[in-house]
BAFI-3210 file (N, C-alpha, C; in Angstrom, 3 decimals, decimal comma, padded with zeros to 6 digits):
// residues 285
n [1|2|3|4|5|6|7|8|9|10|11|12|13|14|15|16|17|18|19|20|21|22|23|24|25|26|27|28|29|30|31|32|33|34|35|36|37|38|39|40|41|42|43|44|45|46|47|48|49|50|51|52|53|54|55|56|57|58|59|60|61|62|63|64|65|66|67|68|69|70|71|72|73|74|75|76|77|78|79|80|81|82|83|84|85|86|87|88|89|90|91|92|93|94|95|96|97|98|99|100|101|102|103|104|105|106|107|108|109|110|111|112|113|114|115|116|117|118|119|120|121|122|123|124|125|126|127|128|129|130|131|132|133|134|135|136|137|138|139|140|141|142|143|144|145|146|147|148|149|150|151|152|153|154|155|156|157|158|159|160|161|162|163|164|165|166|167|168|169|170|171|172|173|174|175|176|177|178|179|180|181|182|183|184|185|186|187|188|189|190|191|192|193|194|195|196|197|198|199|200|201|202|203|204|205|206|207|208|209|210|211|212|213|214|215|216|217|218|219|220|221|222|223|224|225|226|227|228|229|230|231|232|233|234|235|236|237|238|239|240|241|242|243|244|245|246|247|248|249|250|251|252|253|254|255|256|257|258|259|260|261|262|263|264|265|266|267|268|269|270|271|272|273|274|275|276|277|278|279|280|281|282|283|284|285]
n.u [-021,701|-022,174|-025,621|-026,900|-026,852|-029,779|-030,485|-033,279|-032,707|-030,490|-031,862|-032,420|-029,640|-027,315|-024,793|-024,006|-021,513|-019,853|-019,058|-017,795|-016,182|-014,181|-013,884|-013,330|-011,744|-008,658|-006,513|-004,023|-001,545|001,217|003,961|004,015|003,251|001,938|-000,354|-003,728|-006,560|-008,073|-006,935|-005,721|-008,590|-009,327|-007,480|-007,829|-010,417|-009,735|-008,425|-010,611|-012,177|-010,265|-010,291|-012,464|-013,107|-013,226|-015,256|-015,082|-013,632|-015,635|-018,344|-020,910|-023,620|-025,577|-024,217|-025,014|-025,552|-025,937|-025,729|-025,594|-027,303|-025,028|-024,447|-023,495|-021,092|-019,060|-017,127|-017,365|-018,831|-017,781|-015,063|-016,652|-016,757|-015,595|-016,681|-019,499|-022,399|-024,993|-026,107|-027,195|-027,994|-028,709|-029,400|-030,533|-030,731|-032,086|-030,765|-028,285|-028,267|-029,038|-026,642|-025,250|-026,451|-026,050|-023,169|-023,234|-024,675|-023,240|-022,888|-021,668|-021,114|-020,815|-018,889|-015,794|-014,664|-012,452|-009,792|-010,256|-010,545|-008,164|-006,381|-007,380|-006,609|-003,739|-003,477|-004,782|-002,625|-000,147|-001,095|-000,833|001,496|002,820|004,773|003,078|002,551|002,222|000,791|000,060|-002,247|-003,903|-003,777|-005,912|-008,073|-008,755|-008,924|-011,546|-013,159|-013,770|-014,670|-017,322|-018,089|-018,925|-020,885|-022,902|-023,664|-025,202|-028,154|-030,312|-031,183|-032,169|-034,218|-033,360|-033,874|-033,559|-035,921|-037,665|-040,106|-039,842|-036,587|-034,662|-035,939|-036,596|-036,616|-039,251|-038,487|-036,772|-037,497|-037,490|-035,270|-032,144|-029,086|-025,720|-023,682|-023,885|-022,998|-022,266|-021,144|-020,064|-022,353|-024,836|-023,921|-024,897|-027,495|-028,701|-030,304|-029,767|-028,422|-029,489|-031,511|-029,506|-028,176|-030,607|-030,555|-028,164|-028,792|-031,454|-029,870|-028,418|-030,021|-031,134|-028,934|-027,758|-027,625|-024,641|-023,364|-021,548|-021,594|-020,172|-018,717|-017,697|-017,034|-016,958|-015,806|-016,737|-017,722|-019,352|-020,338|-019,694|-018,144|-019,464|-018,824|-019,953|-021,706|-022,977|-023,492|-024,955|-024,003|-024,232|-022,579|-020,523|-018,789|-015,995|-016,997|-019,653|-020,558|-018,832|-021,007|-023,116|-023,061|-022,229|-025,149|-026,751|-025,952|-023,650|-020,037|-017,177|-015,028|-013,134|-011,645|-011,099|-009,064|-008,372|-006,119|-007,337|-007,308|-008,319|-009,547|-007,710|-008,360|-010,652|-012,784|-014,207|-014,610|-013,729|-012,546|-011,042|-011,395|-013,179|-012,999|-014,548|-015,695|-017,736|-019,260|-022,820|-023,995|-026,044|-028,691]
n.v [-030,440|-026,872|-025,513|-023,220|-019,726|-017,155|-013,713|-013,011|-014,598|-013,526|-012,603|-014,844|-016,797|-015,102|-014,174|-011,512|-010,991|-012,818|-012,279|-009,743|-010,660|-011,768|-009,782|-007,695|-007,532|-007,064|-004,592|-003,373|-001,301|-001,721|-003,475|-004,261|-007,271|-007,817|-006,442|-006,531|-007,674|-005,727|-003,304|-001,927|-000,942|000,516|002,595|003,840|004,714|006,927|008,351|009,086|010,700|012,495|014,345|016,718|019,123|019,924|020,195|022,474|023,644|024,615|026,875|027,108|024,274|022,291|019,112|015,950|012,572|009,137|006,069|003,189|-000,393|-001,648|-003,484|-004,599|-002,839|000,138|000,913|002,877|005,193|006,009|007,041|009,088|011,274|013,697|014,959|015,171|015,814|015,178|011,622|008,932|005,717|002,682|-000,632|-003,880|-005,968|-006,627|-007,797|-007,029|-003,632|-003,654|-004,188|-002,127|-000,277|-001,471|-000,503|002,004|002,583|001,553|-000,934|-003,703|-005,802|-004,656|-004,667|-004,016|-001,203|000,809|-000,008|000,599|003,242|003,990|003,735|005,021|007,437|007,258|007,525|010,146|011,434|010,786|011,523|015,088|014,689|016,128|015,300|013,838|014,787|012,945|011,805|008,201|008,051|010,481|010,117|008,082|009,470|010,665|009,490|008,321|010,494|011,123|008,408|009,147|011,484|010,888|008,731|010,449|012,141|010,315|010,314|008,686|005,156|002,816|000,677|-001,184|-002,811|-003,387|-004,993|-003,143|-000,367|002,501|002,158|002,740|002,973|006,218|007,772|010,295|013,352|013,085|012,371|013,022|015,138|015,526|013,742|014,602|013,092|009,468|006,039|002,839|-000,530|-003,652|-004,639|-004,133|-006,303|-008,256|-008,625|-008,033|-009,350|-009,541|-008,241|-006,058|-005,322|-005,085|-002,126|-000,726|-000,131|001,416|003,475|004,173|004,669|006,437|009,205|009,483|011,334|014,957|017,583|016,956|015,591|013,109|009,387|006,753|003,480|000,035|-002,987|-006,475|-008,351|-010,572|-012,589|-015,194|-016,403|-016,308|-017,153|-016,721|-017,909|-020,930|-020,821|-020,204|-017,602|-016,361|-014,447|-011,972|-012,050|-009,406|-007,119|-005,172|-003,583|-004,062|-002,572|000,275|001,021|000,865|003,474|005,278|005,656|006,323|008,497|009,935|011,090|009,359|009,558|008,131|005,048|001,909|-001,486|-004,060|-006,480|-009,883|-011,114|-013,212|-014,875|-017,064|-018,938|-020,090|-018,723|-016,944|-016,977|-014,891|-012,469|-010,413|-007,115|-004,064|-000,589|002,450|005,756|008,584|011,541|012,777|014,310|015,186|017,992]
n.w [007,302|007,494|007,332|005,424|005,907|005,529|004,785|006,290|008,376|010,351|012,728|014,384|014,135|013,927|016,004|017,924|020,061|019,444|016,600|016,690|018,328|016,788|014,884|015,502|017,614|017,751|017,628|017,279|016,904|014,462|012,864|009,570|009,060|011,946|011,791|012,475|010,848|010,208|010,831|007,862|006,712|008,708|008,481|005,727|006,497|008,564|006,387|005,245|006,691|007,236|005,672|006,435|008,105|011,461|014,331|015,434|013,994|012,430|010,966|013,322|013,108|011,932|011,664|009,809|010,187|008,708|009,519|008,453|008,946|010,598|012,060|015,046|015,172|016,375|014,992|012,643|013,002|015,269|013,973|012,516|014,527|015,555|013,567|013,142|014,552|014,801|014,982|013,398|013,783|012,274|012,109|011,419|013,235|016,402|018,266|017,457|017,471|020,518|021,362|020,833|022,268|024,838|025,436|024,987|027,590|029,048|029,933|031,897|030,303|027,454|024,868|024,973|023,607|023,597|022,841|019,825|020,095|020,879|018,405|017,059|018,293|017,529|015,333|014,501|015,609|014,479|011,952|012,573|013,573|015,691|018,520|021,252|024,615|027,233|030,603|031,214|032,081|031,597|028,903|029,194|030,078|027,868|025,868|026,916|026,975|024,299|023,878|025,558|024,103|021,822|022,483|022,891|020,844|019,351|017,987|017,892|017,753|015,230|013,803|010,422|006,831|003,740|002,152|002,831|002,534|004,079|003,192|005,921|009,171|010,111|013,181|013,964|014,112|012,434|010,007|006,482|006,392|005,093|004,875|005,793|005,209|004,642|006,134|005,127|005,789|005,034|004,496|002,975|000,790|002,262|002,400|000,384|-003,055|-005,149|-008,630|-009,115|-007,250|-005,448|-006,713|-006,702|-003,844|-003,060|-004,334|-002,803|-000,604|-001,727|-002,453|000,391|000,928|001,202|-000,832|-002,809|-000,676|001,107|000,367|001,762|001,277|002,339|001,748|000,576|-001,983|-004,598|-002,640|-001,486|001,195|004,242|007,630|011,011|013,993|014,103|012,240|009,294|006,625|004,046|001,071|-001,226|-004,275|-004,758|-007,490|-008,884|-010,745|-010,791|-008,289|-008,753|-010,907|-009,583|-008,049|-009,493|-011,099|-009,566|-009,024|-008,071|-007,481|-008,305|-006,038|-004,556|-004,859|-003,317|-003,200|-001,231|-000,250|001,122|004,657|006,020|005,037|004,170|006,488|006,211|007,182|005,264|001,261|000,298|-001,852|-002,212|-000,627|-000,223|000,019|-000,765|-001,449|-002,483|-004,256|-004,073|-006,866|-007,393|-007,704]
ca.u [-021,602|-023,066|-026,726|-026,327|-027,818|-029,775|-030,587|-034,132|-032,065|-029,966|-032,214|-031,995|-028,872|-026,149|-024,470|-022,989|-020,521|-018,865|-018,749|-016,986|-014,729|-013,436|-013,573|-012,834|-010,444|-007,411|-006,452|-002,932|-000,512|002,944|004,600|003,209|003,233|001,551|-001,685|-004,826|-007,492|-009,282|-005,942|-006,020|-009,907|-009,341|-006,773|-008,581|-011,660|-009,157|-007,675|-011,409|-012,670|-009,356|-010,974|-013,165|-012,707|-013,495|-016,466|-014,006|-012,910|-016,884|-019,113|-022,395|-024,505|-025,785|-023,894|-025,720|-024,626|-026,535|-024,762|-026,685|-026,729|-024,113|-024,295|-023,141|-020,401|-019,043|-016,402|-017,557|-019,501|-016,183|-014,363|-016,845|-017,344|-015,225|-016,768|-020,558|-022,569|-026,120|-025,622|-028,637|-027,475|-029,450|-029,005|-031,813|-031,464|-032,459|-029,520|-026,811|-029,131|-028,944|-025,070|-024,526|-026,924|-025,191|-021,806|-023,613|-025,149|-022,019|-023,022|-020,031|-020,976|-020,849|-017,631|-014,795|-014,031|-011,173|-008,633|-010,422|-009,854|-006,483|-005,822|-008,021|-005,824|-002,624|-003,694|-004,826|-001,674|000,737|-001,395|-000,265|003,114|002,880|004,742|002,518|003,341|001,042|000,699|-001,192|-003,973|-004,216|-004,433|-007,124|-008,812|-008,758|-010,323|-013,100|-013,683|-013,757|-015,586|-018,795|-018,831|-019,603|-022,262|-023,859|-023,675|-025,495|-029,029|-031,239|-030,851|-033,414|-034,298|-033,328|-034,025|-033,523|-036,737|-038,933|-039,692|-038,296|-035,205|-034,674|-037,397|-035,833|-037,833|-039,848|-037,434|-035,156|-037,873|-037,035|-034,208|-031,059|-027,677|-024,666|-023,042|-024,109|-021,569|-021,962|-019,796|-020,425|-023,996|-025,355|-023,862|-025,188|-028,964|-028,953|-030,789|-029,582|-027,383|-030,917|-031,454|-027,794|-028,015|-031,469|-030,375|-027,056|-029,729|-031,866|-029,035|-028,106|-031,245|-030,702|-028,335|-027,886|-026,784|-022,708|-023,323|-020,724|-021,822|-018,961|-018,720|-017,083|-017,706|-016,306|-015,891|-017,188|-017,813|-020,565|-020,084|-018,981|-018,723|-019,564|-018,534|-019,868|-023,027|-022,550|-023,811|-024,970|-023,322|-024,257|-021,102|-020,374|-017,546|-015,981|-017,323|-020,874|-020,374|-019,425|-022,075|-024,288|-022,731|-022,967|-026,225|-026,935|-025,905|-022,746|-019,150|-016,670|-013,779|-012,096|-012,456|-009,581|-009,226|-007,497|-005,916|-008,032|-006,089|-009,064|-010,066|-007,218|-008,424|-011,727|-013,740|-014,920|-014,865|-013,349|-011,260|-010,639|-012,180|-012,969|-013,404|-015,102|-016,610|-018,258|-020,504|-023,764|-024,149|-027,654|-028,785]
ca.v [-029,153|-026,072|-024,692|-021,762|-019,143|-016,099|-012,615|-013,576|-015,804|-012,927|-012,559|-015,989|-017,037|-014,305|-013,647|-010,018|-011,322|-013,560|-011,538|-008,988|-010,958|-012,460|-008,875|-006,220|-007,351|-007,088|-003,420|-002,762|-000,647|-002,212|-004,041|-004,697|-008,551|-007,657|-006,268|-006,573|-007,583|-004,345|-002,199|-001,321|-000,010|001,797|004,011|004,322|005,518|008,007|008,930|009,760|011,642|013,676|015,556|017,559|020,264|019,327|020,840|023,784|024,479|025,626|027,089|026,507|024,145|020,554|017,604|014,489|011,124|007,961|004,803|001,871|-001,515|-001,026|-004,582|-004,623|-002,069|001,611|001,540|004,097|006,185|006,334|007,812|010,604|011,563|014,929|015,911|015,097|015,542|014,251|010,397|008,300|004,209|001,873|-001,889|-004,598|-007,241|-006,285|-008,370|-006,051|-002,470|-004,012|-004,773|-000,665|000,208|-001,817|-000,253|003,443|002,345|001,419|-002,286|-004,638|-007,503|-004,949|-004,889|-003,159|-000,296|001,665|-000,255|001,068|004,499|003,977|003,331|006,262|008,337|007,181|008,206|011,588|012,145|010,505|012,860|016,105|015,137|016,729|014,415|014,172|014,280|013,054|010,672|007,189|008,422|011,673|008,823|007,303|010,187|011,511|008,171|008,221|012,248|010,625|007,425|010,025|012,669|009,720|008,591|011,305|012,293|009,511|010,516|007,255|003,781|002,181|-000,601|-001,217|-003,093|-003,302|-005,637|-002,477|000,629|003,250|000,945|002,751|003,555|007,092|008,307|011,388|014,162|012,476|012,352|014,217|015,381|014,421|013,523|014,952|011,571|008,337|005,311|001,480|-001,044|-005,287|-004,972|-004,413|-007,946|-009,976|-008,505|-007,674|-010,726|-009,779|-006,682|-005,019|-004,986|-003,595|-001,120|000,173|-000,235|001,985|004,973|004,692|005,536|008,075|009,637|009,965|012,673|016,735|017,863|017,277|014,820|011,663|007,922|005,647|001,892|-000,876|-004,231|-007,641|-008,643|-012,259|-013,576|-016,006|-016,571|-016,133|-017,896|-015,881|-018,889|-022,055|-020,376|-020,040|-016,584|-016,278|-012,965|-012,080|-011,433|-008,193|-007,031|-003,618|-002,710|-003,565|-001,072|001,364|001,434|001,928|004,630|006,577|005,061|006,588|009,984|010,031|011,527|008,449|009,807|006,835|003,435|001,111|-002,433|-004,472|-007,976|-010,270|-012,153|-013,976|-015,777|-018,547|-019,567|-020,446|-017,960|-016,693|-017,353|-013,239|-012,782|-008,940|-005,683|-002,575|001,289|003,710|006,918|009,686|013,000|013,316|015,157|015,821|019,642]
ca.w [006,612|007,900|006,745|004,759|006,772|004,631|005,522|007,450|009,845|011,375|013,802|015,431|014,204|013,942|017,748|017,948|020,317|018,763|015,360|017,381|018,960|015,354|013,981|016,468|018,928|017,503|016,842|017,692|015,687|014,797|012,157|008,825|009,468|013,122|011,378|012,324|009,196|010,353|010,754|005,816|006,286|009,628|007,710|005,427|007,384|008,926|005,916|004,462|007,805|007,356|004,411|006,519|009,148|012,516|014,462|016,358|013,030|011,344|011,202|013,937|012,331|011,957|010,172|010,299|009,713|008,845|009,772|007,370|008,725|011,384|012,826|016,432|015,384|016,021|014,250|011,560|014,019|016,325|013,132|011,904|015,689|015,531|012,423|012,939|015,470|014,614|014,673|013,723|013,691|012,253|012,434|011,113|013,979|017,521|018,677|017,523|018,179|021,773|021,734|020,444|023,581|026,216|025,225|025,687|028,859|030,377|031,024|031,944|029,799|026,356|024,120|024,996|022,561|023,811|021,760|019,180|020,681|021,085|017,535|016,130|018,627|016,955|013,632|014,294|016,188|013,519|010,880|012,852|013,326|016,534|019,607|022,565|025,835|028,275|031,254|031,113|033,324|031,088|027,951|029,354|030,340|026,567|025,558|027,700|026,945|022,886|024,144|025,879|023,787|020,584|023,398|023,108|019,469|018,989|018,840|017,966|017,117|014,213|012,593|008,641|006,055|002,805|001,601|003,297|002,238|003,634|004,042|007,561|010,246|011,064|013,675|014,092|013,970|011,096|009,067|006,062|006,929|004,570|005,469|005,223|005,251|004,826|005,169|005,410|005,924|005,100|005,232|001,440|000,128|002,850|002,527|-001,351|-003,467|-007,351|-008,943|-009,425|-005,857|-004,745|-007,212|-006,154|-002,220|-003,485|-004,954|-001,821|000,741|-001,832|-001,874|002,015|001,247|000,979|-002,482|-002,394|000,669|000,753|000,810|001,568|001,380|002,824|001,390|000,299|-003,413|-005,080|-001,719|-001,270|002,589|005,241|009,213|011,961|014,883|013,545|011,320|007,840|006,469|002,667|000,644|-002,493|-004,664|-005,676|-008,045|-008,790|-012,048|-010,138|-007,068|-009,315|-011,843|-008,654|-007,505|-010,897|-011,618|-008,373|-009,132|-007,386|-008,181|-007,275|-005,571|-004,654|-004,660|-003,118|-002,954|000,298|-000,054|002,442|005,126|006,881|003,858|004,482|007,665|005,876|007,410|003,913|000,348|-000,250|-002,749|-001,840|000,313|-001,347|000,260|-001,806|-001,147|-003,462|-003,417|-004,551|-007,851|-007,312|-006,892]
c.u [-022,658|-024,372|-026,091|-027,557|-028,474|-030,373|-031,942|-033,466|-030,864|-030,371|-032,670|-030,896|-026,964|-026,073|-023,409|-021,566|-019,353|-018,481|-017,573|-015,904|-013,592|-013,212|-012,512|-012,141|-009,135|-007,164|-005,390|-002,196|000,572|003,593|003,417|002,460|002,155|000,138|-002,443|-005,672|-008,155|-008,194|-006,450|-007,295|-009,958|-008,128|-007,347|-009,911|-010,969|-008,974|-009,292|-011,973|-011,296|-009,524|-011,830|-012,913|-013,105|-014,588|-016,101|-013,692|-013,922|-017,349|-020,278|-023,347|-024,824|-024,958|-024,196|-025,184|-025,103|-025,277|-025,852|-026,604|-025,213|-023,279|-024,103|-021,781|-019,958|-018,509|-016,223|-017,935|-018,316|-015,079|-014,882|-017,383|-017,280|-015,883|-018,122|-021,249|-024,232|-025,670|-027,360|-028,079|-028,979|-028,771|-030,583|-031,620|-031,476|-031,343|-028,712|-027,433|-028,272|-027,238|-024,441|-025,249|-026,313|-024,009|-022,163|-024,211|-023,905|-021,936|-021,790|-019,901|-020,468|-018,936|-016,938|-013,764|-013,132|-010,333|-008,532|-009,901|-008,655|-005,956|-006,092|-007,084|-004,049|-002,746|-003,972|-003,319|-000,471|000,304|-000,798|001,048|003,873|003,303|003,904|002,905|002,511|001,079|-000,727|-002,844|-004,623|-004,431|-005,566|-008,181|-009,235|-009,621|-011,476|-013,600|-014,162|-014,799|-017,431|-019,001|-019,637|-020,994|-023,378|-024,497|-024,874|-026,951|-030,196|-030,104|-031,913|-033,523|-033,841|-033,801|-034,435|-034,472|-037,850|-038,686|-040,593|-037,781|-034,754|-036,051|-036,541|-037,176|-038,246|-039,311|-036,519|-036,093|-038,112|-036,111|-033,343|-030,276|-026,442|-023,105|-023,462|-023,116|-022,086|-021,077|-020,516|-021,891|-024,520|-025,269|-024,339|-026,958|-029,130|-029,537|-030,422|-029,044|-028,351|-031,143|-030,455|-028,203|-029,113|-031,534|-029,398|-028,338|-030,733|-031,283|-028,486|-028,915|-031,529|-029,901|-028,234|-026,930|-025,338|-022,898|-022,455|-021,423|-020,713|-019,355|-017,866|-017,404|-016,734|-016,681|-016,109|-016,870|-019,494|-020,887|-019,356|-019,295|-018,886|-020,009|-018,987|-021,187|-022,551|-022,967|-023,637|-024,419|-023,436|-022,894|-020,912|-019,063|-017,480|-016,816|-018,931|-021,589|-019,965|-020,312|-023,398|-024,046|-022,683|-024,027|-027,238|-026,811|-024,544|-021,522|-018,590|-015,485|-012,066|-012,463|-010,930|-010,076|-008,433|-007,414|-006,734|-006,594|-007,036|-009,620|-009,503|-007,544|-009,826|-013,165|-014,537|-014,281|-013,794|-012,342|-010,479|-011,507|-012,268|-013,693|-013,778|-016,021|-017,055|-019,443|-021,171|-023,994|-025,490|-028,129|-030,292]
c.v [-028,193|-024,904|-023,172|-020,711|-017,243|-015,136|-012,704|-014,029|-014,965|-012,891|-013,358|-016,909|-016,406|-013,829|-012,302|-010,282|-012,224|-012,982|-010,479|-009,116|-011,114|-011,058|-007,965|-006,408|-007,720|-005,145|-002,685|-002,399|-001,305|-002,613|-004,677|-006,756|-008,806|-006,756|-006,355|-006,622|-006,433|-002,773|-001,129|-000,706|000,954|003,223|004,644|005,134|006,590|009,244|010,057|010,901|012,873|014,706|016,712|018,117|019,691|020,529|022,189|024,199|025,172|026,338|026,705|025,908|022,723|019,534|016,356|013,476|009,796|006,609|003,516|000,521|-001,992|-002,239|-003,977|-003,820|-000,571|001,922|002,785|005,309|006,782|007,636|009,198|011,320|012,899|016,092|015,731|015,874|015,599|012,947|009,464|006,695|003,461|000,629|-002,454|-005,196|-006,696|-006,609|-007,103|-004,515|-002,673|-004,046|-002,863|-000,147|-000,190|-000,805|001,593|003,660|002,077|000,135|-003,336|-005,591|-006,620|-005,007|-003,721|-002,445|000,604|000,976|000,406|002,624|004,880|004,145|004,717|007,655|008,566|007,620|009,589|011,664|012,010|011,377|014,171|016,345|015,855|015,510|015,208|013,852|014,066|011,492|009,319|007,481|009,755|010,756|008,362|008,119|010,709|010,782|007,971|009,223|011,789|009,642|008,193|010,562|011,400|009,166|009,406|011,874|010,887|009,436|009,394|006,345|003,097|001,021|-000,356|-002,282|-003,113|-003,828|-004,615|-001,064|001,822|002,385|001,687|003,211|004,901|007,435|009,601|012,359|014,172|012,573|013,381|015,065|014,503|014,958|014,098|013,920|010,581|007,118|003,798|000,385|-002,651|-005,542|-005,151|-005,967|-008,587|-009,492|-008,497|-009,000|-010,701|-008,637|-005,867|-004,579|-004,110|-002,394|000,141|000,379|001,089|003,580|005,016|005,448|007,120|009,565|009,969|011,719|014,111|016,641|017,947|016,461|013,577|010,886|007,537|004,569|001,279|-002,108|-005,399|-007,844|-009,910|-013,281|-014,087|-016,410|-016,631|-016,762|-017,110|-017,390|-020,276|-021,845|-019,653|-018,917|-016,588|-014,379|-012,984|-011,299|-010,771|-008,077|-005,795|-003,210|-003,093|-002,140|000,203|001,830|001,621|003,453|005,829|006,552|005,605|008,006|010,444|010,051|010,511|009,513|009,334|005,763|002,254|-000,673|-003,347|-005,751|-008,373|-011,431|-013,408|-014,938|-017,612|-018,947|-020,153|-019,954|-017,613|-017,264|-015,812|-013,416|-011,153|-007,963|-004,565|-001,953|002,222|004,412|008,329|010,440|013,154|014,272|015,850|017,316|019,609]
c.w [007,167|006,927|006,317|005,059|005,602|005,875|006,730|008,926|010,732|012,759|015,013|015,453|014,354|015,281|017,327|018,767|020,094|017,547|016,051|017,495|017,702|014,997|014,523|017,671|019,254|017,347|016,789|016,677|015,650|013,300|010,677|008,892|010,572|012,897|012,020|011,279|009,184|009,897|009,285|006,467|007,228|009,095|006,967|005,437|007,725|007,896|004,953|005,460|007,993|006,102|004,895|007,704|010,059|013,211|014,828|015,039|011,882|011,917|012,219|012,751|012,553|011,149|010,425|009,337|010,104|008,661|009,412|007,713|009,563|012,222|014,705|016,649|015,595|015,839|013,481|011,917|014,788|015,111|012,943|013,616|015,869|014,970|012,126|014,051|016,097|014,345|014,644|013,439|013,456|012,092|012,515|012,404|015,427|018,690|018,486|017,647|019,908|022,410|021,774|021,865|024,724|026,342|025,409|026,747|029,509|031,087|031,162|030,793|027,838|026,228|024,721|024,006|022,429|023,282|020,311|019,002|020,513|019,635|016,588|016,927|017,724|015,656|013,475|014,841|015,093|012,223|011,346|013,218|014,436|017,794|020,654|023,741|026,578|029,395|030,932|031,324|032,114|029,746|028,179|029,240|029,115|025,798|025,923|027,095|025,282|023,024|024,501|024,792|022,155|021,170|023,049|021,558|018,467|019,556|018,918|016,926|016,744|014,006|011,325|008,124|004,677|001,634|001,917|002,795|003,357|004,340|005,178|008,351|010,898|011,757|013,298|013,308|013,157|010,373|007,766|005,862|006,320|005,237|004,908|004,962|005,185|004,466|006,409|004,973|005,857|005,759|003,867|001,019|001,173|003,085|001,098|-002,050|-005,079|-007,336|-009,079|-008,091|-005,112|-005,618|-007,008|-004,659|-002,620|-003,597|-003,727|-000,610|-000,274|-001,820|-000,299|001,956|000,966|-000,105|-001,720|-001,299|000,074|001,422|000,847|002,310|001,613|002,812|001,037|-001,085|-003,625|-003,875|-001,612|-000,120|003,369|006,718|010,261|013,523|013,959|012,545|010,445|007,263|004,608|002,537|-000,853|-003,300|-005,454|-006,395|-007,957|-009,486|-011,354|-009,223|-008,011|-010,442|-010,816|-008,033|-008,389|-011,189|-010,493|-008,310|-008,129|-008,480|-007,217|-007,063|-005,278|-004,143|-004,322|-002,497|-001,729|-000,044|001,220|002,883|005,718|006,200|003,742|005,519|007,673|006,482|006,647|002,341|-000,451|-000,903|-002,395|-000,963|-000,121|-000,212|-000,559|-001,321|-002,766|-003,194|-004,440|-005,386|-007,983|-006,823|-006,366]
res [x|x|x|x|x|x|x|x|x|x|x|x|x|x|x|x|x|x|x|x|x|x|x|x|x|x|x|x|x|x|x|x|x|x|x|x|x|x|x|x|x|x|x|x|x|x|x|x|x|x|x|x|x|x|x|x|x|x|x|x|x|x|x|x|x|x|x|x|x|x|x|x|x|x|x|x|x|x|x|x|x|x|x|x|x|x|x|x|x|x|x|x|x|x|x|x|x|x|x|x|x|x|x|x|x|x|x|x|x|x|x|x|x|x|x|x|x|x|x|x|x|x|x|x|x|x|x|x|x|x|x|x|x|x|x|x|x|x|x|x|x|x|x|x|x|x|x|x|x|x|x|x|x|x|x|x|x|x|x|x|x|x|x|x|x|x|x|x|x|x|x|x|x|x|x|x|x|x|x|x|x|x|x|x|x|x|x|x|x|x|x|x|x|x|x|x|x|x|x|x|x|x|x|x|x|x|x|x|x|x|x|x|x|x|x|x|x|x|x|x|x|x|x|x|x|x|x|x|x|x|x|x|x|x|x|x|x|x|x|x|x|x|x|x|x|x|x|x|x|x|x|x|x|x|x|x|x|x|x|x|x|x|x|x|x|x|x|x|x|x|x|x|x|x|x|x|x|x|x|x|x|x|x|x|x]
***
């Protein structure tokens, strides 16, 4: 039976590439059956980044966007890319920091995120309703032009944690400076140690943000662990009626809060009984 690995032990037991591989490299559109476990929250990510104008369509100005705990992914970052374009990423273990730097360096060995691309293209395009016409080469080229300009938008990468205070190290220039977004994704339950803890982790990222600023979450419900290759990963198990009594308790207007059957659960990867999305805006003046 495998040791049950806690939040400390990320940083010599959790491999970014292998989490990856299990998570993020499936991503193809098709048939409900023909899913991807990622497909439900990437709509949802779409469907919440389709609430706000795109940068061609404001005003000149700043919109910044803390990414909490990020692991070795850029999923979330990839989504608000259009509509940010301050990006500050944090990520506790040095390991997955390192995995988001390879992949903006351009090194062969990181992950290959243009599927991702691909998928976030099909969704804006199926939102406008508009057929496109365009050659392969001119596809690719659109991906890449999406793939840089997120490169670039992306102005540091931190440390976090949630046992330190301030739970991120923004640097210099961030300091001070709230967000007009903040949104994490399966990071809270697997650092959190009691409902006292989530709920005051929950009011620190909201505290991050500009009056009317959205947090949104992405988490797992009454899971207790999870495998990431053959290493066992403790998760403290949240419910709904928890998450949202932080998020009011927090000073936040919920908006919406949606739950996702899990599919990865039978294959004894985790313990999950469900996946919840929820976002809401800062009531605070």
């Amino acid at each position: 039976m495998a040791n049950l690995r806690y939040p400390e032990d990320y940083h010599s037991y959790f491999d970014p590439k292998i989490y990856l591989e299990i998570c993020y490299s499936q991503f193809k559109e098709g048939d409900d059956s023909d899913l991807s476990a990622a497909l439900p929250f990437l709509k949802l990510l779409h469907e919440f980044w389709s609430n706000f104008k795109s940068l061609s369509e404001t005003e000149v100005g700043e919109f910044r966007y803390l990414e909490y705990g990020g692991g070795p992914s850029i999923t979330n970052i990839a989504f608000a890319c259009p509509k940010v374009n301050h990006i500050v990423f944090s990520e506790y273990t040095e390991a997955n920091r390192q995995a988001v730097k390879s992949w903006i360096a351009g090194e062969p060995d990181s992950h290959d995120w243009m599927p991702l691309f691909e998928v976030i293209s099909e969704l804006e395009q199926q939102e406008n309703k508009i057929p496109v016409e365009s050659t392969e080469k001119e596809k690719q080229d659109a991906l890449l032009h999406r793939a840089n300009e997120l490169k670039k938008k992306i102005k540091s990468i931190v440390p976090c944690d949630v046992t330190k205070t301030p739970i991120v190290q923004l640097e210099h220039d961030d300091v001070g400076k709230p967000f007009d977004f903040v949104g994490t994704s399966l990071c809270l339950e697997a650092c959190v140690t009691s409902e006292e803890h989530y709920k005051n982790t929950v009011a620190k990222l909201c505290n991050l943000l500009k009056p009317n600023g959205y947090l949104f979450m992405y988490g797992v419900l009454e899971q207790t662990y999870y495998f990431v290759g053959k290493e066992k990963f403790y998760t403290f198990p949240l419910n709904e009626k928890m998450v949202k009594e932080a998020m009011n308790e927090a000073g936040m207007k919920i908006e919406n809060f949606t739950t996702i059957p899990v599919t990865w659960s039978e294959a004894n990867i985790s313990d999950c009984k469900a996946t919840f999305f929820t976002y809401g805006r800062s009531c605070k003046i």
